[in-house]
Structure formats: structure tokens, C-alpha cells
N, C-alpha and C positions, 0 to 999 in steps of 0.2 A: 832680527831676533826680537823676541818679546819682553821687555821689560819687565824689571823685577814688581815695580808696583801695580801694571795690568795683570800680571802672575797674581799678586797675594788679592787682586778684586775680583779676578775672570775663577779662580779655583773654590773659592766657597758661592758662587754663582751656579756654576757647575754642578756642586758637589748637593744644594738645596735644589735645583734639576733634577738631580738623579734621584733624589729620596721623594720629592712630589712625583715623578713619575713611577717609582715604582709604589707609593702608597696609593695612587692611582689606580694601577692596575690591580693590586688587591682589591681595592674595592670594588671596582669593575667583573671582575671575577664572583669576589661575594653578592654584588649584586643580580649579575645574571644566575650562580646559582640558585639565589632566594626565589628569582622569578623563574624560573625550571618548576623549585617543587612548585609553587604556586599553580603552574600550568598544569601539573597534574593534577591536584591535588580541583582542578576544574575538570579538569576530564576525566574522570573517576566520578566527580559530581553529575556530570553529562551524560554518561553511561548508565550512572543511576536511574536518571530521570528517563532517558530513553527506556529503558527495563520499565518502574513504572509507568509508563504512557502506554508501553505495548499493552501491558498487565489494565489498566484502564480500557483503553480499547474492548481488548476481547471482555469484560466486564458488560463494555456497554452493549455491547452485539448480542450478549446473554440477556441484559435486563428490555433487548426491545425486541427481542422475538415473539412472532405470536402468541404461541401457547405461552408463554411465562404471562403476556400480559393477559390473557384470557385468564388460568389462572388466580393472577391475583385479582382478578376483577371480579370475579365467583365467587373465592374466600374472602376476599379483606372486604368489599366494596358490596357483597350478595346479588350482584347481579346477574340477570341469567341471560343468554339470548331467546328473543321472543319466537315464539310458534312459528311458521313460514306462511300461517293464513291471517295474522297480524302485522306482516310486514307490508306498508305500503310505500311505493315508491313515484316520488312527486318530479317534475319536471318544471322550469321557470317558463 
């Protein structure tokens, strides 16, 4: 049998056990859920950015199609392409 005096050491041993382990597991829970929302709160970010990258994308497909650069090369730049009996073509 257990002794009165291992009794009054082994039960507030125990009893600071039991409260570290469950202030433990609170935390453990609050922490995983902070990092939950955090994880969304990335992938929402992610989803974003995929959204604009596509929207980039098809932008860029737009500003390097032929006609768009011809174009701006007419208006903004006045260039014209030359006659077809001004066109010479050289070889190395």
C-alpha cells in the first residue's frame, strides 16, 4: 500500500500533470487552428494570383499579335511598311 506521505507528493504531481496537459492541448488546438486559417487565407492568395497570371497571360497574347503590333507601329511610331520594289534582301 502507498504511503500517506508518497500520497500528499505523488497527488499535486499528478494534479499539475493534468492541468499542463490539458493547457497543452488547448494550445495545440488554438494553434493548429490559427494555422488553418492562415492556410487559407494562402490559398485564396494563390488563387488570386493564378486568376491574375491567366488574365496576364491572355493580355500578353493580345499585345504581341501581329496586327496589334503593326498597328501601333503605324500610329504611335508612323511607320509604314515599304513598297515590295524597295525591299531588298541580302544573304551572308
Amino acid at each position: 500500500m502507498i504511503s500517506r506521505r508518497v500520497l500528499y507528493v505523488l497527488l499535486p504531481v499528478l494534479w499539475v500533470a493534468t492541468l499542463a496537459s490539458a493547457a497543452g492541448a488547448i494550445y495545440c488546438k488554438h494553434r493548429a487552428r490559427a494555422l488553418f486559417v492562415e492556410l487559407e487565407g494562402l490559398n485564396a492568395r494563390r488563387d488570386n494570383l493564378e486568376i491574375e497570371w491567366g488574365q496576364l497571360q491572355l493580355e500578353q497574347s493580345a499585345w504581341s499579335s501581329h496586327a496589334f503590333v503593326e498597328r501601333v507601329a503605324s500610329a504611335k511610331l508612323h511607320m509604314a511598311m515599304p513598297p515590295p520594289k524597295e525591299i531588298e534582301i541580302t544573304s551572308p
